[in-house]
N, C-alpha and C positions, 0 to 999 in steps of 0.2 A: 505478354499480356493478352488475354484470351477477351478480353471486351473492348469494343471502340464504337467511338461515334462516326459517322458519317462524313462529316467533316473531317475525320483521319485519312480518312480515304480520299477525298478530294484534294487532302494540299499533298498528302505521297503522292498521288496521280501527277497533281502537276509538277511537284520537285521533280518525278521523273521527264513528263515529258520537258523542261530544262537541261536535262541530263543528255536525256537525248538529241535534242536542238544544238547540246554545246559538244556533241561525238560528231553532229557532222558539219561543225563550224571548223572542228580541230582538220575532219576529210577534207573543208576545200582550203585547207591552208596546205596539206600538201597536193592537194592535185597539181598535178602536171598538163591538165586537158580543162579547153575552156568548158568543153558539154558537161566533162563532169561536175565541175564546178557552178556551172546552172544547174545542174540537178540536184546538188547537195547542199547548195544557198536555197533554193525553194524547200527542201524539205526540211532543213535547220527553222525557216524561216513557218514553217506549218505545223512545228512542234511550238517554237516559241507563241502562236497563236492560240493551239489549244491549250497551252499553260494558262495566258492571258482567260480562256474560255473559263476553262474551271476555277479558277483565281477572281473572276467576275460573280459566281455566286457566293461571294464574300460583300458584296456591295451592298449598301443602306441601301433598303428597300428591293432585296432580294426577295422572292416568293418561296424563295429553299432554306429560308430560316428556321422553321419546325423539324424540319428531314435532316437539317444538318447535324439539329442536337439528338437524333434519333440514336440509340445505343443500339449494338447488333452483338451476337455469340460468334467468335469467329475462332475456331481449337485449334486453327493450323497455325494461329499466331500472327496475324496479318498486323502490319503491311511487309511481308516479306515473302510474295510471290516468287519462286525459284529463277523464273524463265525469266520476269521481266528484268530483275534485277543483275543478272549474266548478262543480258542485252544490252543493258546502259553500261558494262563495264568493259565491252568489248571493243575494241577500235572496226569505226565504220571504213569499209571497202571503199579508197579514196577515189581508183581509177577503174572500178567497175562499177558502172551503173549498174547494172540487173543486180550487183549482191547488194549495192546499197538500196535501192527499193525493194528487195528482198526484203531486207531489214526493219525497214521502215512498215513494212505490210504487215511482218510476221511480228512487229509490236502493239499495231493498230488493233491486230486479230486478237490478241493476247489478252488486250486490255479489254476489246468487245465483249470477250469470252468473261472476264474478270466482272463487270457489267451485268452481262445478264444473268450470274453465277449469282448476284447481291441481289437483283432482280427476285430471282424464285426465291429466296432465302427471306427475303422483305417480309417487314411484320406488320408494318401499314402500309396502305394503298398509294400514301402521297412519296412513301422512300420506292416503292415497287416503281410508281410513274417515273422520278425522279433518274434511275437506276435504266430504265428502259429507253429513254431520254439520249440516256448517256450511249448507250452500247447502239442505239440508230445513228448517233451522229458517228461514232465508228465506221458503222455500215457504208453513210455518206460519204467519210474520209475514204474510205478503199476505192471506192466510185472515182473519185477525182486524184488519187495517187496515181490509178491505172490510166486515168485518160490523160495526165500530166504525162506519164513516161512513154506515152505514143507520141505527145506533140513533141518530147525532144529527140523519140527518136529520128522522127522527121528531119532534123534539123543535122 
């Protein structure tokens, strides 16, 4: 289907990031190392957050009411982004941390990218805002992924 609204895109967003949360719920079931397992319970635990995030502009009294029923052209068929959805089907790196925050990076970036892709593409101002919103708080997430994976390295 070559047309969707907005709201198509916010609950694919968040069924993935669920997807995600549940690759590396299955990683600290096999880890063998407590670190990793700190590390793959926090980022399990930061997908399941930003599902909850995007899953919240579903709420009475949302401000992203208009922008959700907003229609967009989208010809490559979305929601079936190549990269991201490889990513949620691949098994996360249980006893390597650097590949599992790899991973976790190279999804955040992905979806950024996916963001402000709907950004320039936006037909109104409030889906443009909305869209630019979203691919900052990405931004933000990279911010705290990286400084997360310093304090465990410490550890």
């Amino acid at each position: 289907m070559r047309y969707h609204q907005v709201k198509d895109l916010v609950v694919w967003a968040a069924d993935f990031h669920q997807r995600m949360a549940q690759q590396f719920e299955e990683a600290v079931r096999k880890s063998e190392s407590e670190r990793s397992r700190m590390v793959l319970d926090y980022l399990a635990g930061r997908e399941r957050r930003m599902a909850r995030g995007l899953e919240s502009v579903f709420d009475d009294g949302s401000d992203h009411t208009d922008v959700l029923e907003t229609w967009f052209d989208d010809p490559t068929d979305f929601p079936q982004p190549p990269v991201l959805v490889q990513m949620v089907e691949q098994a996360v790196a249980h006893d390597d941390i650097d590949a599992a925050m790899k991973t976790a990076l190279n999804a955040n970036d992905t979806l950024k990218a996916m963001y402000e892709y709907r950004a320039e593409k936006a037909v109104i101002e409030p889906e443009q805002a909305f869209f630019v919103s979203l691919a900052e708080g990405h931004e933000s997430e990279a911010r705290q992924i990286v400084t997360h994976l310093e304090e465990f390295s410490d550890l």
